[in-house]
N, C-alpha and C positions, 0 to 999 in steps of 0.2 A: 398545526401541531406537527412536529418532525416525527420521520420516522426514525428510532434509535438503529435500525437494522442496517441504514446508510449512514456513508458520510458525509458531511452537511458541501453543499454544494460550494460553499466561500473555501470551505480549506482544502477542496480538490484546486478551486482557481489558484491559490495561496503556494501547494504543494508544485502545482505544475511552473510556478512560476523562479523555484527554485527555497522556497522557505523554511528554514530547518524545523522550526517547530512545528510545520503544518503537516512537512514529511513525517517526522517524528507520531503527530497524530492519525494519521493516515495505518504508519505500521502498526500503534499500538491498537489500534480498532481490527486490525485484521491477527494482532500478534496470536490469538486460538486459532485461527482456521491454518496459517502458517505452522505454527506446532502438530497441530492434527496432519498435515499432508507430510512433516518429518518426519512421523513415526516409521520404525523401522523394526522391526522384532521387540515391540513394545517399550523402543525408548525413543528417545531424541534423537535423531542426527542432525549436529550443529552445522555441518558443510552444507545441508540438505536446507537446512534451517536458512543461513549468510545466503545459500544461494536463490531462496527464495525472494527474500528481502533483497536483495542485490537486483531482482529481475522487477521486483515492485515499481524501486524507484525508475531503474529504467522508462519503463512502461508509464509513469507520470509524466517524466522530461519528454516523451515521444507522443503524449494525448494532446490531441487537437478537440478544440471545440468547434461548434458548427460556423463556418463563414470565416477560418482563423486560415492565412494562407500555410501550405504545405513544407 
């Protein structure tokens, strides 16, 4: 049984590997906790917002799995 609390381990491989849809899943799965770290005097900040998201995907293109060379 999956946990819903994660994201399924195929569309981390999928996302790391450059796949628009799997990125796409990846940000909508985190798209509340992103919002919640934008808050700013109890709204949105959208730069706050882009530049999260913007550091996400990074952080995908830069994950290495175990035994993957560097």
């Amino acid at each position: 049984m999956r946990n819903p609390k994660l994201v399924p381990y195929e569309t981390i491989v999928r996302a790391t590997s450059g796949e628009p849809e799997a990125i796409d899943e990846v940000l909508r799965h985190y798209s509340k906790r992103i919002r919640l770290a934008s808050l700013e005097n109890g709204h949105v900040n959208k730069d706050t917002e882009d530049n999260i998201k913007r550091r996400l995907i990074v952080a995908l293109f830069q994950f290495r799995f175990d035994g993957q060379p560097t």
